[in-house]
Biopython code that builds the backbone (N, CA, C, O; Angstrom):
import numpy as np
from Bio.PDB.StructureBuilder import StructureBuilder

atoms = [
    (1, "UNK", "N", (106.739, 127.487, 110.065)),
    (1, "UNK", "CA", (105.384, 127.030, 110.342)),
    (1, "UNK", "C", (105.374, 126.095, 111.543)),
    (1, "UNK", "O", (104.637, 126.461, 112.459)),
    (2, "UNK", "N", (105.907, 125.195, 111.685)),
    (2, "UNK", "CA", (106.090, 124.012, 112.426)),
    (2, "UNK", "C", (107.391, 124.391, 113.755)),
    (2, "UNK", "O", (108.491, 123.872, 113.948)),
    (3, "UNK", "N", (106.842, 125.238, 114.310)),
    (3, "UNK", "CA", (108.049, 125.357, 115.537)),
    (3, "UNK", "C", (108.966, 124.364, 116.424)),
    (3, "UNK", "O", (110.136, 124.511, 116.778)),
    (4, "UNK", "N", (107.986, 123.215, 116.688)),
    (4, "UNK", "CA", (108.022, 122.258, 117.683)),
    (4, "UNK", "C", (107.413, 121.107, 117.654)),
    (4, "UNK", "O", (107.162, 120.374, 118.610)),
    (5, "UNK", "N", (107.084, 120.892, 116.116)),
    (5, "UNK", "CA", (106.704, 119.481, 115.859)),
    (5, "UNK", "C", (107.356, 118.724, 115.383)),
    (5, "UNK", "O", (108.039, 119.253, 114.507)),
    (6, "UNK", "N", (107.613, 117.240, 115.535)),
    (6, "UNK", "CA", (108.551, 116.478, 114.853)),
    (6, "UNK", "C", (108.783, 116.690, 113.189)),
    (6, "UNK", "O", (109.329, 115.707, 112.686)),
    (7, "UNK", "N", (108.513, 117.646, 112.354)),
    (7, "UNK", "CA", (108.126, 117.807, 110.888)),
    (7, "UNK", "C", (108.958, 116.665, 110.479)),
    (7, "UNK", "O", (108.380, 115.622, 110.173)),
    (8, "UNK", "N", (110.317, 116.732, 110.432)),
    (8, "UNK", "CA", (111.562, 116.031, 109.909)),
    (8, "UNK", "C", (110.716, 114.271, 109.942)),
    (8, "UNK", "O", (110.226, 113.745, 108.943)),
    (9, "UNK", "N", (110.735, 113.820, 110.957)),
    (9, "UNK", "CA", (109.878, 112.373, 110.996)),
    (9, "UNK", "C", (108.326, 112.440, 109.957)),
    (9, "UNK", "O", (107.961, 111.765, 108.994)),
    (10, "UNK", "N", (107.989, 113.054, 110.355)),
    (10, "UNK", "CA", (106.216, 113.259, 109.846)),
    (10, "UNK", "C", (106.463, 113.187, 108.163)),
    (10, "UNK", "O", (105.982, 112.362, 107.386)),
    (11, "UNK", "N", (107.381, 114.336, 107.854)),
    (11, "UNK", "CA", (108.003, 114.505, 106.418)),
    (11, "UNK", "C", (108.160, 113.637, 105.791)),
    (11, "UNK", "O", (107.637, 113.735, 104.681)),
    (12, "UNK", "N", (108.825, 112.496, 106.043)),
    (12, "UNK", "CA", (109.336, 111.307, 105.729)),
    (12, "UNK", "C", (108.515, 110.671, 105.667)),
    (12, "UNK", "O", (108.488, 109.924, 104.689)),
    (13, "UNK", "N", (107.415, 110.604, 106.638)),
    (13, "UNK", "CA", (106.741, 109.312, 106.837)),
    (13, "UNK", "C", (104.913, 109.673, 105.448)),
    (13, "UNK", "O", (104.088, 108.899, 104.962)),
    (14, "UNK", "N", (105.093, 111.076, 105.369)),
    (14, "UNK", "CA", (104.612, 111.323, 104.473)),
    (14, "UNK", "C", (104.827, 111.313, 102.974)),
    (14, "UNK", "O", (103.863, 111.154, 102.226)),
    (15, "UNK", "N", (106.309, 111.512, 102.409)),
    (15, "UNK", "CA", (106.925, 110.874, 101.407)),
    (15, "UNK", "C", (107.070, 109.463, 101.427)),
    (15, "UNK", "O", (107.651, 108.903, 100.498)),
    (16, "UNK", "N", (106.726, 108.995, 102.135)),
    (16, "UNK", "CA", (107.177, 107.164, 102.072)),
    (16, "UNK", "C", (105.703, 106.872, 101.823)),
    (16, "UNK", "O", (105.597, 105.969, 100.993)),
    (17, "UNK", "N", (104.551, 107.321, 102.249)),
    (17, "UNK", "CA", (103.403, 106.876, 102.550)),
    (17, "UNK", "C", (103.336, 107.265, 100.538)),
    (17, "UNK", "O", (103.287, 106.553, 99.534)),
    (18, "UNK", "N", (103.365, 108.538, 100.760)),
    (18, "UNK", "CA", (102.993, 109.270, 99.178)),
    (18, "UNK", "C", (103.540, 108.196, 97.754)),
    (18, "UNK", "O", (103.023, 108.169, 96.638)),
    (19, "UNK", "N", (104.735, 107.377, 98.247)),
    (19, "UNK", "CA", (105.312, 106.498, 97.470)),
    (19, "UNK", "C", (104.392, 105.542, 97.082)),
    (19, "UNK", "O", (103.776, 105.456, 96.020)),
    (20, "UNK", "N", (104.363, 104.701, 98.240)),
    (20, "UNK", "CA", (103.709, 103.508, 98.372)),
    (20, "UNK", "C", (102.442, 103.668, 97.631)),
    (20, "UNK", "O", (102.029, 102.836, 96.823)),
    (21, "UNK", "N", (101.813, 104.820, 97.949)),
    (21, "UNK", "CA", (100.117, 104.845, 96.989)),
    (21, "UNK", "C", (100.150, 104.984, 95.773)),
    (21, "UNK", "O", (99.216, 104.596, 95.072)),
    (22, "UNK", "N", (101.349, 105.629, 95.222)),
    (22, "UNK", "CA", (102.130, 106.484, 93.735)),
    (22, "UNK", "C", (101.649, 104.651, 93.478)),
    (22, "UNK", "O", (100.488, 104.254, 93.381)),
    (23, "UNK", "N", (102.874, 103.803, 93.416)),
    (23, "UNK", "CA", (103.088, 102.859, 93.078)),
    (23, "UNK", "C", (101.990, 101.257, 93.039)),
    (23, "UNK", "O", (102.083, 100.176, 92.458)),
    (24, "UNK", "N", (101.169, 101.773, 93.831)),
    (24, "UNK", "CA", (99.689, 101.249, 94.337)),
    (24, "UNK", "C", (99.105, 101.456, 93.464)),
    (24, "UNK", "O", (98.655, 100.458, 92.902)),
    (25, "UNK", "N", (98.741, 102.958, 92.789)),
    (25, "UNK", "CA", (97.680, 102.868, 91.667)),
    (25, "UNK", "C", (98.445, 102.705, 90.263)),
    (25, "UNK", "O", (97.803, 102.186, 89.350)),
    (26, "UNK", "N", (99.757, 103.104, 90.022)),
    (26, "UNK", "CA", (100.063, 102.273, 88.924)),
    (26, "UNK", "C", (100.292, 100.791, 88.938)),
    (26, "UNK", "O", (100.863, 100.238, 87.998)),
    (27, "UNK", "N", (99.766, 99.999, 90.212)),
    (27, "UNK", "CA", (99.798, 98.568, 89.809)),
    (27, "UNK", "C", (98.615, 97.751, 89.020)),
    (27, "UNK", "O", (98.382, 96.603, 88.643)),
    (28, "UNK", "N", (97.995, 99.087, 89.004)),
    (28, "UNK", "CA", (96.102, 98.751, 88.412)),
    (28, "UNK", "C", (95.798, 97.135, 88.521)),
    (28, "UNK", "O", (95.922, 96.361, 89.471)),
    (29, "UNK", "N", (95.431, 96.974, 87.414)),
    (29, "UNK", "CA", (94.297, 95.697, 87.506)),
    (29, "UNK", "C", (95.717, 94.581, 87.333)),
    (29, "UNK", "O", (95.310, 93.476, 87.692)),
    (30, "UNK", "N", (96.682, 94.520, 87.065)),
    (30, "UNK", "CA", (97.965, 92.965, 87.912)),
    (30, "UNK", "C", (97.739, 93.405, 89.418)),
    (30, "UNK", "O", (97.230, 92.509, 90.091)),
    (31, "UNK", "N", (97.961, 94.404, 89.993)),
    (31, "UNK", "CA", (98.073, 94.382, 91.004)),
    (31, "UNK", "C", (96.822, 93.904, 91.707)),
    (31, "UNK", "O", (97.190, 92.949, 92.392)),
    (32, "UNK", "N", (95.592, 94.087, 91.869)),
    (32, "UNK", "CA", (94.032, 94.117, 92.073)),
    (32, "UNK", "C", (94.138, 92.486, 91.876)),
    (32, "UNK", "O", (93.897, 91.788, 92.861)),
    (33, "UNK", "N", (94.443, 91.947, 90.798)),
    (33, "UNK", "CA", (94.848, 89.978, 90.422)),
    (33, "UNK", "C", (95.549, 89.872, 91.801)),
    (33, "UNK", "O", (94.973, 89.573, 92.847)),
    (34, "UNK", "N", (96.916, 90.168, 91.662)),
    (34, "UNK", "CA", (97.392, 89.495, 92.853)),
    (34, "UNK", "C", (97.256, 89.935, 94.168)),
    (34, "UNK", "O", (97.496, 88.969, 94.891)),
    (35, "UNK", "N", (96.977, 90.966, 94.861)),
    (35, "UNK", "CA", (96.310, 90.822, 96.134)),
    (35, "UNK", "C", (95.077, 89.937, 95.853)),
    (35, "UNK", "O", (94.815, 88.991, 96.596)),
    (36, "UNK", "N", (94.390, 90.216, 94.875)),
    (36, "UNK", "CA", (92.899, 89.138, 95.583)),
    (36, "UNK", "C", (92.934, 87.492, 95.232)),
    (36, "UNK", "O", (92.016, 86.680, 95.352)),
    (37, "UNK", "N", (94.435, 87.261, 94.715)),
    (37, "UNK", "CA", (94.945, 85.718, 94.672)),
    (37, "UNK", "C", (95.417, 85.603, 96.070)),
    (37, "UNK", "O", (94.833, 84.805, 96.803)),
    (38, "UNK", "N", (96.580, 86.427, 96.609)),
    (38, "UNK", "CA", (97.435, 86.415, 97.783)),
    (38, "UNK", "C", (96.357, 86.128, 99.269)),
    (38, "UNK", "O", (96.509, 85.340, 100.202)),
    (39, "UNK", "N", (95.281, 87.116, 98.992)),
    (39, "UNK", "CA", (94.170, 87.407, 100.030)),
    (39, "UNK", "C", (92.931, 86.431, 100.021)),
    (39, "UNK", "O", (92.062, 86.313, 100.885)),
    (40, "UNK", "N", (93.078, 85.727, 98.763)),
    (40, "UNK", "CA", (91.672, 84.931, 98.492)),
    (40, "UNK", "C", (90.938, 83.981, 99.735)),
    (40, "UNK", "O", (89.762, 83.652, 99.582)),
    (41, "UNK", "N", (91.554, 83.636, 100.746)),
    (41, "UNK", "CA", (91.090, 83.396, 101.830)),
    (41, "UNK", "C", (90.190, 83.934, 103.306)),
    (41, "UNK", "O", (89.260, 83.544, 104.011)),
    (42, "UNK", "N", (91.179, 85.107, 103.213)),
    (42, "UNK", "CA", (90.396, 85.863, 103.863)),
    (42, "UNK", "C", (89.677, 86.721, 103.051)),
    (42, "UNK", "O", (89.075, 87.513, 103.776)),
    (43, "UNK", "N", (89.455, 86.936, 101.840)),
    (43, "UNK", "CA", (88.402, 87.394, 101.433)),
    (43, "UNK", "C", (86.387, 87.196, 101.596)),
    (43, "UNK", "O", (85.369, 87.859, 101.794)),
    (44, "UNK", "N", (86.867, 85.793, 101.336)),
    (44, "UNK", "CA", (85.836, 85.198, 101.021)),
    (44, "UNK", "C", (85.028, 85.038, 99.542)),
    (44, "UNK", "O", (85.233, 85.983, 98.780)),
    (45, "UNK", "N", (84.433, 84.326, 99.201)),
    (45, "UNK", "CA", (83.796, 83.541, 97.893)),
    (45, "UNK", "C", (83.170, 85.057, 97.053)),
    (45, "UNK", "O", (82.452, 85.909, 97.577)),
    (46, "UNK", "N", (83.609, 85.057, 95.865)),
    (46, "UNK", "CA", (83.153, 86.180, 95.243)),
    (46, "UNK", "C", (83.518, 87.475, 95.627)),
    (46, "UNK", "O", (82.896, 88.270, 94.922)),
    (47, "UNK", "N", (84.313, 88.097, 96.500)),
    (47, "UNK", "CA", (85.281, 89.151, 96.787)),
    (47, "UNK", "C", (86.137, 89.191, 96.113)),
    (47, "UNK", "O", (86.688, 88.144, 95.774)),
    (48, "UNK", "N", (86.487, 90.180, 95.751)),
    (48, "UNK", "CA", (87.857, 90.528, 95.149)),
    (48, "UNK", "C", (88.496, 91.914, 95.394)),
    (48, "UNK", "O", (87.670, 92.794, 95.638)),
    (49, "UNK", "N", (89.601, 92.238, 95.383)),
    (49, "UNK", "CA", (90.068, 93.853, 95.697)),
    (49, "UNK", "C", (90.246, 94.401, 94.756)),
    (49, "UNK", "O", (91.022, 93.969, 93.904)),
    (50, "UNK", "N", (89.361, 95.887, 94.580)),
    (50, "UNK", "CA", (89.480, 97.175, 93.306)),
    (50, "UNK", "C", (90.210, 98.427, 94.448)),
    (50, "UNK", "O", (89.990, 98.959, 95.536)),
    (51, "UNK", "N", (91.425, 98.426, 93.062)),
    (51, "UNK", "CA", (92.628, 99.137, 93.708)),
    (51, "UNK", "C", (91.711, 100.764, 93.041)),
    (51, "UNK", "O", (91.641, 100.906, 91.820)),
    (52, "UNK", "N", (91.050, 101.919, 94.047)),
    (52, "UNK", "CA", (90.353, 103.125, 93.746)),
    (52, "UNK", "C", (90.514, 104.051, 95.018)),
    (52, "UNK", "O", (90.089, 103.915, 96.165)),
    (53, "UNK", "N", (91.187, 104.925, 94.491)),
    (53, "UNK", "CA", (91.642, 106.275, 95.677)),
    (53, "UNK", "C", (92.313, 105.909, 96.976)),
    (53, "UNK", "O", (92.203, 106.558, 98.016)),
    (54, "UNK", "N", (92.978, 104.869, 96.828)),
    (54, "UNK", "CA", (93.866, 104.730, 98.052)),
    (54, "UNK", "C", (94.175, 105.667, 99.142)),
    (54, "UNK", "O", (94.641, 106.731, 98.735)),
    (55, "UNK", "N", (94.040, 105.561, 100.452)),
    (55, "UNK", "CA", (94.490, 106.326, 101.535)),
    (55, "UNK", "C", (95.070, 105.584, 102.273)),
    (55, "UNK", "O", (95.086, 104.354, 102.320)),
    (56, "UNK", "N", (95.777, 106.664, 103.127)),
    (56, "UNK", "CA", (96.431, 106.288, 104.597)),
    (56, "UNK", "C", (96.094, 106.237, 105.507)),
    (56, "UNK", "O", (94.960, 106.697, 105.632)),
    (57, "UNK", "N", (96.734, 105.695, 106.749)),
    (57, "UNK", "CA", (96.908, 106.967, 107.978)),
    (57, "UNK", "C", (97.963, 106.593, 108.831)),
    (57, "UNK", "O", (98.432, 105.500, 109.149)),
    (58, "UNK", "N", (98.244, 107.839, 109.148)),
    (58, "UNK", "CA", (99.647, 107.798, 110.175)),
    (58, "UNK", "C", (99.010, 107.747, 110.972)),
    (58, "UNK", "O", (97.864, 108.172, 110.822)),
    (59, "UNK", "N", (99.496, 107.102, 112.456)),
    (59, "UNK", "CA", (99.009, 107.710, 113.856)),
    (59, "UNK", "C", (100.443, 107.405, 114.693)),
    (59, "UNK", "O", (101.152, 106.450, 115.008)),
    (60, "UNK", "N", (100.382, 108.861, 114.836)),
    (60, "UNK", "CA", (101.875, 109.433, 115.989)),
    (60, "UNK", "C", (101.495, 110.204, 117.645)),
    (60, "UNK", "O", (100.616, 111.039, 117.855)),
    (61, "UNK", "N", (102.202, 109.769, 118.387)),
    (61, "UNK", "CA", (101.992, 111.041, 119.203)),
    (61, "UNK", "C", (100.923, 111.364, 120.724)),
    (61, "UNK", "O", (99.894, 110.690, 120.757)),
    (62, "UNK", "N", (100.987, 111.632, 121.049)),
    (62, "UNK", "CA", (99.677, 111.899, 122.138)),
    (62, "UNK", "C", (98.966, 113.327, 122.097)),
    (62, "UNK", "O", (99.649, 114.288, 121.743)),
    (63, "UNK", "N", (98.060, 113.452, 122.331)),
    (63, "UNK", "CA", (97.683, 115.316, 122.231)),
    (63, "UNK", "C", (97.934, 115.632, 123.742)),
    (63, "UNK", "O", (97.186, 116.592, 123.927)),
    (64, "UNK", "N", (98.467, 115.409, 124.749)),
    (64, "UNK", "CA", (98.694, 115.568, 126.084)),
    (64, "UNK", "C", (100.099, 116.496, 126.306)),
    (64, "UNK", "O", (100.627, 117.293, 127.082)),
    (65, "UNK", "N", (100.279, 115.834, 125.133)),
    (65, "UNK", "CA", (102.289, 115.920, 124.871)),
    (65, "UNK", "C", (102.642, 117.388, 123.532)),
    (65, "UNK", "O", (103.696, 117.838, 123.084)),
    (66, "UNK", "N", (101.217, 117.724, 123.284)),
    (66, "UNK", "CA", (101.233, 119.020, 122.157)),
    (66, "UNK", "C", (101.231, 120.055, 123.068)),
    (66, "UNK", "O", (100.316, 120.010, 123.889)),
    (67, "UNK", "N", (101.871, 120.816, 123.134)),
    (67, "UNK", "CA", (101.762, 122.400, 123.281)),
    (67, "UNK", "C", (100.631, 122.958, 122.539)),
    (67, "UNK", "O", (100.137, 122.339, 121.596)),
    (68, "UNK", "N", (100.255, 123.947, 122.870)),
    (68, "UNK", "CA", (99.151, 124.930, 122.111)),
    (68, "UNK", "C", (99.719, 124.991, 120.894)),
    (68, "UNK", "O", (99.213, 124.262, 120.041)),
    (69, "UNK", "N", (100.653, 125.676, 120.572)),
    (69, "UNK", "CA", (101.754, 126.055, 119.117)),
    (69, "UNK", "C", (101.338, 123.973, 118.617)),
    (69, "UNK", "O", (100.430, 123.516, 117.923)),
    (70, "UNK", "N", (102.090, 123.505, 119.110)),
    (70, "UNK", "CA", (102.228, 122.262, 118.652)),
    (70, "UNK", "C", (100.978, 121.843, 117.876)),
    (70, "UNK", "O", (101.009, 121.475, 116.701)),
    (71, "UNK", "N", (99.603, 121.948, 118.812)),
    (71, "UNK", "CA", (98.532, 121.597, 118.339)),
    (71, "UNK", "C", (97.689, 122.148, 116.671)),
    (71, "UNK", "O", (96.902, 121.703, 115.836)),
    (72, "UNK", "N", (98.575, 123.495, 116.977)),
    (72, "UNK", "CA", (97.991, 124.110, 116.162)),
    (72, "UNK", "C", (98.473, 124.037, 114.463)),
    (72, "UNK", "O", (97.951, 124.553, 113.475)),
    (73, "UNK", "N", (99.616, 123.220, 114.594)),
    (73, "UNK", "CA", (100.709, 123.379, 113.705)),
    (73, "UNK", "C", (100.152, 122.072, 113.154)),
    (73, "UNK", "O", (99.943, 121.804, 111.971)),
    (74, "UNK", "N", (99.918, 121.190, 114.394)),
    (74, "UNK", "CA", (99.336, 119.599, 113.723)),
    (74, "UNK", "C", (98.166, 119.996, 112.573)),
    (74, "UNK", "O", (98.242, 119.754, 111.368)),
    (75, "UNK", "N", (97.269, 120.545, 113.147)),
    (75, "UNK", "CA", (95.775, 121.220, 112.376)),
    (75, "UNK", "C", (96.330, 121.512, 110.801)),
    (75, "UNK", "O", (95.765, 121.277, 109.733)),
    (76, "UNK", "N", (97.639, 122.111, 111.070)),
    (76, "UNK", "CA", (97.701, 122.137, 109.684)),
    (76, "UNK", "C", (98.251, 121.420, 108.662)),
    (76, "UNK", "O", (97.926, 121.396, 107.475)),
    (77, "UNK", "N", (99.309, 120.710, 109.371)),
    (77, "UNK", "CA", (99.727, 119.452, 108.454)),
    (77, "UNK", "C", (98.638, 118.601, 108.627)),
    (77, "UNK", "O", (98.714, 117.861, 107.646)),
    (78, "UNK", "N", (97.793, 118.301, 109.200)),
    (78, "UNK", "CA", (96.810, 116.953, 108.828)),
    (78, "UNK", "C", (95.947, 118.139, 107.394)),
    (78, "UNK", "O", (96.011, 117.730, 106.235)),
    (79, "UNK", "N", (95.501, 118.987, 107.575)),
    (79, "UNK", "CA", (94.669, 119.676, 106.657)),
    (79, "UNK", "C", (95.295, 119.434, 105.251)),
    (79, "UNK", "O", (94.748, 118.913, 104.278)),
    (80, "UNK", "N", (96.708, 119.983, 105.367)),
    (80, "UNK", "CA", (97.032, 119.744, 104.032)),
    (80, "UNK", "C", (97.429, 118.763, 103.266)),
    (80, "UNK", "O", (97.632, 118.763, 102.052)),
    (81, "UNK", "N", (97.573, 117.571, 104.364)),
    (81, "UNK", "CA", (97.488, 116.226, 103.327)),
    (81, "UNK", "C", (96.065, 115.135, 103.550)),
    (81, "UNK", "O", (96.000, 113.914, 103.404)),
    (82, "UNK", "N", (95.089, 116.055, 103.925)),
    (82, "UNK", "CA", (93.977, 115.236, 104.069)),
    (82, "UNK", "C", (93.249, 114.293, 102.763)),
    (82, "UNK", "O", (92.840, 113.173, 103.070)),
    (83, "UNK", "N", (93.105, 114.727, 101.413)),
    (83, "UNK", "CA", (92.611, 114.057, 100.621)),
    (83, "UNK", "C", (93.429, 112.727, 100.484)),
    (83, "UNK", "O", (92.869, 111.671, 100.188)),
    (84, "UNK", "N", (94.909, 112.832, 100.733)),
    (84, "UNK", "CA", (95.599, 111.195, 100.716)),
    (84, "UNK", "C", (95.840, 110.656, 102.534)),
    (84, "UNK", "O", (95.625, 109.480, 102.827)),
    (85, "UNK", "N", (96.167, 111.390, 103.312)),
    (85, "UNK", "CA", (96.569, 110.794, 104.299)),
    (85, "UNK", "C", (95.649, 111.042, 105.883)),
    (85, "UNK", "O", (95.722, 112.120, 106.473)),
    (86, "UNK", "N", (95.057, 110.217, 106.259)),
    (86, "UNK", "CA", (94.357, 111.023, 107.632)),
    (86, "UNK", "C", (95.551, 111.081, 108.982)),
    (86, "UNK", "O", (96.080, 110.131, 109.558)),
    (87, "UNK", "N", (95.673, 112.109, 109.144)),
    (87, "UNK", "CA", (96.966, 111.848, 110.382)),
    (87, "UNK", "C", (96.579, 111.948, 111.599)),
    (87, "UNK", "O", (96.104, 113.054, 111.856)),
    (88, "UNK", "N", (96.600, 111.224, 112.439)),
    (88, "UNK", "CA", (95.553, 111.410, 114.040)),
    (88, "UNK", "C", (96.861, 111.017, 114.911)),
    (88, "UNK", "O", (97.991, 110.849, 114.452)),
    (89, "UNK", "N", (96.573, 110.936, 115.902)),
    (89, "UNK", "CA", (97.128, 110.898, 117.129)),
    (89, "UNK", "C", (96.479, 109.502, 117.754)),
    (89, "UNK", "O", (95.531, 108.875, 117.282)),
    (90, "UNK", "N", (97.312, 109.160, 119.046)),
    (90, "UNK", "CA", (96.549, 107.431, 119.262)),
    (90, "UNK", "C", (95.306, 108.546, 120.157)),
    (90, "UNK", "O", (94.329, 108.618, 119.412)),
    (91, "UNK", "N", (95.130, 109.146, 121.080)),
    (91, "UNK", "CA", (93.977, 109.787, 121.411)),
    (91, "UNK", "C", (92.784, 109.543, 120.319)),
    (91, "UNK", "O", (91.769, 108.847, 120.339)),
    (92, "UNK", "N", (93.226, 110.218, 119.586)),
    (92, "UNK", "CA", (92.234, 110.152, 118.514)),
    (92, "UNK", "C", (91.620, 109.417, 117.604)),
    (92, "UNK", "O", (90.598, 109.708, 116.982)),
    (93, "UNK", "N", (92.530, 108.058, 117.508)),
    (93, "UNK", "CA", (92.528, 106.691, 117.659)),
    (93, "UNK", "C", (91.653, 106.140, 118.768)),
    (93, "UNK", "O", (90.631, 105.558, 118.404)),
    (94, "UNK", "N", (91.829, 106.208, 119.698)),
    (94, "UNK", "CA", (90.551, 105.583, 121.137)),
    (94, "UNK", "C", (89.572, 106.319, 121.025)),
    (94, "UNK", "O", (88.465, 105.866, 121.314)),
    (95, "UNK", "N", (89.734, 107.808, 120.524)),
    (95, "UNK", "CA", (88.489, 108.458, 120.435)),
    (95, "UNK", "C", (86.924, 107.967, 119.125)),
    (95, "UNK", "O", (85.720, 107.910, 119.375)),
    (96, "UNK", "N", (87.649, 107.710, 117.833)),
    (96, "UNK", "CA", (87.104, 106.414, 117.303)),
    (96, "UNK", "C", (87.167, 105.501, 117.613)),
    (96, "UNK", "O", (86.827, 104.919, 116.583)),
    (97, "UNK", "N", (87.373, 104.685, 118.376)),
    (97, "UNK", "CA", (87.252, 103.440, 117.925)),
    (97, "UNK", "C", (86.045, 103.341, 119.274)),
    (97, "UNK", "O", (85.385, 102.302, 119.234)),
    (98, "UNK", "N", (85.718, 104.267, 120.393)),
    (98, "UNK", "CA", (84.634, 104.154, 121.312)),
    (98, "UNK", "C", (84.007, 104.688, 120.805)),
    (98, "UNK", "O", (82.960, 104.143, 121.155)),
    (99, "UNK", "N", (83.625, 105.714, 119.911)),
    (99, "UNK", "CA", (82.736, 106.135, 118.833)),
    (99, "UNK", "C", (81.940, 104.797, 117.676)),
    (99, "UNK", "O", (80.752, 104.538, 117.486)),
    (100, "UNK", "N", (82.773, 104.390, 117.290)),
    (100, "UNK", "CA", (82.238, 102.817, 116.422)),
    (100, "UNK", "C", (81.650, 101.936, 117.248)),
    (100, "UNK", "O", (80.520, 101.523, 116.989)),
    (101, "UNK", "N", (82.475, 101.438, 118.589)),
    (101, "UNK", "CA", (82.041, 100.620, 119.483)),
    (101, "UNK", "C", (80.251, 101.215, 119.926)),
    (101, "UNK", "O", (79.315, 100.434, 119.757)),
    (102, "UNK", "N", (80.005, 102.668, 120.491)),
    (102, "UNK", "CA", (79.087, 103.059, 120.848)),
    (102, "UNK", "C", (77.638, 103.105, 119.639)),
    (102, "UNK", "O", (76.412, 103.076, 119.744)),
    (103, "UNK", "N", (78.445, 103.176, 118.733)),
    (103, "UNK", "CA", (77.285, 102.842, 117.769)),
    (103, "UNK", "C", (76.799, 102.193, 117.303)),
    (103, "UNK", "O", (75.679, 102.475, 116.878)),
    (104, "UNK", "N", (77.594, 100.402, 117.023)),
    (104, "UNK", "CA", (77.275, 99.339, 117.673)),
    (104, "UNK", "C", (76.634, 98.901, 118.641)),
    (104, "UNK", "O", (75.797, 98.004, 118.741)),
    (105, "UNK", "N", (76.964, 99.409, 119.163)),
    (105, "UNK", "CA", (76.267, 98.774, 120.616)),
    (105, "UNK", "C", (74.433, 99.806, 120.833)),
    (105, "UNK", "O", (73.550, 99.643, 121.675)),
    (106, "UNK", "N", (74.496, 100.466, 120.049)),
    (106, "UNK", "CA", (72.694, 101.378, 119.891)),
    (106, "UNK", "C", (72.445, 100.572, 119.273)),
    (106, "UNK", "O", (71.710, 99.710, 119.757)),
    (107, "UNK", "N", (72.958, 100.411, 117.775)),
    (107, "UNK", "CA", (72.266, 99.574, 116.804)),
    (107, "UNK", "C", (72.128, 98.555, 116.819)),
    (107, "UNK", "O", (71.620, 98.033, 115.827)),
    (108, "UNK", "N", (72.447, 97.878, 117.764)),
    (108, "UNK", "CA", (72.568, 96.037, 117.699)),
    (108, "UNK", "C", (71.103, 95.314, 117.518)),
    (108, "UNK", "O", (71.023, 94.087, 117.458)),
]
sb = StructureBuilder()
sb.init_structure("model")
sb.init_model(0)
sb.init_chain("A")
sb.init_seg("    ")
for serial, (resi, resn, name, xyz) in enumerate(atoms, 1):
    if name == "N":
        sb.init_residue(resn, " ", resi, " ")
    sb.init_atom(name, np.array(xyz, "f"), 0.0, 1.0, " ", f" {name:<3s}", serial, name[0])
structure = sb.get_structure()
């Protein structure tokens, strides 16, 4: 499937990610206590953190630097771990974040 994409890195970084959330929602409500003890500052007064559907996101890579094959191969590893992990590229990264900025800046 993956001709020419880093899979081997991505793989990993998707089992490590897959861990961390595993272990995230079995920390339920101790865990939910102590981040919003640890965080209680920057929270602010009456905030607290509810640990519910945890996600990720990786961001690897440039799309400049994908081959056609490459690109196409990405399409499908982000597809198939989309309900836990969003996987973007930093492109796609600047591409939101001037998207948020621009809509801000209408709505102000």
């Amino acid at each position: 499937m993956t001709r020419n994409f880093p899979l081997r890195e991505l793989t990993g970084t998707v089992m490590q990610i897959e861990k961390y959330i595993y272990y995230l929602n079995r920390w339920g409500k101790v865990g939910e206590k102590k981040l919003t003890s640890r965080y209680r500052e920057q929270l602010g007064d009456g905030f607290t953190i509810k640990i519910i559907n945890p996600r990720a996101i990786i961001i690897m890579g440039r799309e400049n630097e994908l081959s056609a094959d490459q690109r196409q191969d990405f399409e499908v590893i982000k597809r198939k771990y989309r309900n836990v992990i969003d996987i973007i590229t930093y492109d796609e990264l600047l591409e939101r974040l001037e998207t948020t900025l621009r809509h801000w800046q209408i709505h102000r």
